[in-house]
C-alpha positions in Angstrom: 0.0 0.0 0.0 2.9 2.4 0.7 4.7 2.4 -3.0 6.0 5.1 -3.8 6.0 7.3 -0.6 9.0 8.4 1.4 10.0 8.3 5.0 7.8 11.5 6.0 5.0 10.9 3.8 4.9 7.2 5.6 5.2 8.6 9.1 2.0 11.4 7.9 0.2 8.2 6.4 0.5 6.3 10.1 0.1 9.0 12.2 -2.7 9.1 14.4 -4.9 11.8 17.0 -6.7 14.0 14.9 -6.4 16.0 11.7 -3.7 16.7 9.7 -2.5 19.8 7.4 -0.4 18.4 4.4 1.8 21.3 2.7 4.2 21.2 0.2 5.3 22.3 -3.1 4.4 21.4 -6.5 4.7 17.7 -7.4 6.0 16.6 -4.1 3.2 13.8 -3.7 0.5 15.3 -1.6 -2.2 13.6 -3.5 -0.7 10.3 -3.0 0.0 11.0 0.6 -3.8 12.2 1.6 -5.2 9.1 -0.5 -3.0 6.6 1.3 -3.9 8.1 4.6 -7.5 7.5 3.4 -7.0 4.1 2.6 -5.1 3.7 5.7 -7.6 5.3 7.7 -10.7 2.8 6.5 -8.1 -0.4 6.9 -7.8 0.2 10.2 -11.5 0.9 10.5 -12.8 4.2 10.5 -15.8 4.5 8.2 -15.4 6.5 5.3 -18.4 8.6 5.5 -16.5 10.1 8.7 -13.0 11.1 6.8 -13.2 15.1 4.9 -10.1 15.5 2.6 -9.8 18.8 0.8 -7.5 19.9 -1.8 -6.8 23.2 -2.4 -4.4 24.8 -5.0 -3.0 28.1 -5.6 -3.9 29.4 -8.6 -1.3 29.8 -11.2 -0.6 33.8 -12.0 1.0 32.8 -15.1 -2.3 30.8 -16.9 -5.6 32.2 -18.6 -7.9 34.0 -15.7 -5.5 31.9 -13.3 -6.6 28.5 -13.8 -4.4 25.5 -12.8 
């Protein structure tokens, strides 16, 4: 289940008392470290309809009327 993540994302992933703010730069695995922590999360039981996850990005200066 852990392919792929390093030593800090593994440590966020098993981690446990309460919620967790996940920030880091672009392409650094955040997606894959919240979705494992999910997954994680309902292995150990915890039912899904009790986890929130939200992804927020800054928007890009740089695009068309700053989309991502």
């Amino acid at each position: 289940m852990s392919a792929g993540l390093n030593l800090a994302q593994l440590q966020a992933v098993h981690s446990t008392g309460g919620p967790r703010l996940v920030l880091a730069g672009p392409g650094s695995g955040k997606t894959r470290e919240i979705t494992h922590k999910i997954a994680h999360l309902i292995e150990k039981g915890l039912e899904p309809r009790r986890i929130a996850a939200n992804k927020a990005i800054q928007p890009n200066p740089s695009t068309p009327c700053g989309s991502a």
